[in-house]
C-alpha positions in Angstrom: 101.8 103.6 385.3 104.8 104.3 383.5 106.6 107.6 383.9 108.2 109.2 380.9 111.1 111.1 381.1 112.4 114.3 378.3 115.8 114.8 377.3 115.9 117.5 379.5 114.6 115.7 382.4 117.2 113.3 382.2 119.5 115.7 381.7 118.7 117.4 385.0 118.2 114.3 387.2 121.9 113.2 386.2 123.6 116.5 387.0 121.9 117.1 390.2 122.5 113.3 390.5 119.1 112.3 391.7 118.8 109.6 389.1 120.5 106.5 388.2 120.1 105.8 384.6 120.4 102.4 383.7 121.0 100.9 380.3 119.7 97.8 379.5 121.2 97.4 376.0 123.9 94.9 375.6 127.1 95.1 376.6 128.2 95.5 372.6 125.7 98.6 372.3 126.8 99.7 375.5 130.1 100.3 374.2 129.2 101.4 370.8 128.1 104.7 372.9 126.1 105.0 376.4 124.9 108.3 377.5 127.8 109.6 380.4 126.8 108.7 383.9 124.2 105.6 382.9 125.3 102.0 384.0 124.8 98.8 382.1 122.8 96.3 383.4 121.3 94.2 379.7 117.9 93.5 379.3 119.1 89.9 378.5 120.5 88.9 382.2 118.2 91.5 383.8 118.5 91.3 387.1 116.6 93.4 389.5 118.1 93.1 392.4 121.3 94.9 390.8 119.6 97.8 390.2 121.3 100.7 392.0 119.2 101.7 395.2 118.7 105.6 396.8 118.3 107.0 393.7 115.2 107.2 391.3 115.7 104.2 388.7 115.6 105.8 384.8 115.7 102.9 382.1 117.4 103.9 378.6 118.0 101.6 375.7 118.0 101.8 371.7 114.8 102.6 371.2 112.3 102.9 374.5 110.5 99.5 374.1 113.2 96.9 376.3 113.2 100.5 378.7 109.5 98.8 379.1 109.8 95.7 379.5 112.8 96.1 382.3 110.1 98.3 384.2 107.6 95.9 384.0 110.5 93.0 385.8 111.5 95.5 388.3 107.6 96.0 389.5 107.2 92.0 389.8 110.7 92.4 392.2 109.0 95.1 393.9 111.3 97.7 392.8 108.5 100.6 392.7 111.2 103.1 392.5 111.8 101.7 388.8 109.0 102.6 387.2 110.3 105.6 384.6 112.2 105.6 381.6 113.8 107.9 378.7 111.2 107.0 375.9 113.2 108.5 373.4 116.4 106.4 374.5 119.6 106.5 372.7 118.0 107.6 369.4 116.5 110.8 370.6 120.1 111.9 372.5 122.3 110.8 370.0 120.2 112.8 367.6 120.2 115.7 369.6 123.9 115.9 369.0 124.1 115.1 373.0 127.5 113.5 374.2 128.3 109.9 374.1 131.1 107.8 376.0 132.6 104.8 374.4 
């Protein structure tokens, strides 16, 4: 099972800092514009054993589907805290008119 996270979710988990969203974007759409407080760590040289640890693990990307695809890695790692993402991604908070860093 895949847990899907809202806008406002995300939101909520970054400023009461229970999450750690990660990014798995490249690092050129990384710094096109990231959502503040998410880390890079690209789908292409995904590595799950970098994935941050005591905090609930939120994937991000363009789009929602590599968000999928990093969940599915982490699981086979046994990284069971890794299991949600922000299915609307960087489309959905960039539409929103939400803040980006560069």
């Amino acid at each position: 099972m895949v847990d899907v996270l809202t806008r406002e979710e995300v939101k909520a988990g970054l400023a009461d800092d229970s999450i750690a969203l990660v990014d798995v974007r490249e690092p050129h759409e990384f710094a096109a514009g990231h959502i503040p407080g998410s880390v890079s760590l690209p789908l292409s040289r995904f590595d799950p054993s970098k994935l941050p640890e005591g905090k609930r693990v939120v994937f991000v990307c363009r789009s929602g589907r590599r968000t999928l695809m990093a969940i599915e890695m982490s699981r086979r790692f046994g990284r069971s805290d890794a299991s949600a993402h922000y299915a609307g991604s960087l489309l959905d908070w960039a539409g929103a008119g939400e803040p980006l860093e560069y």
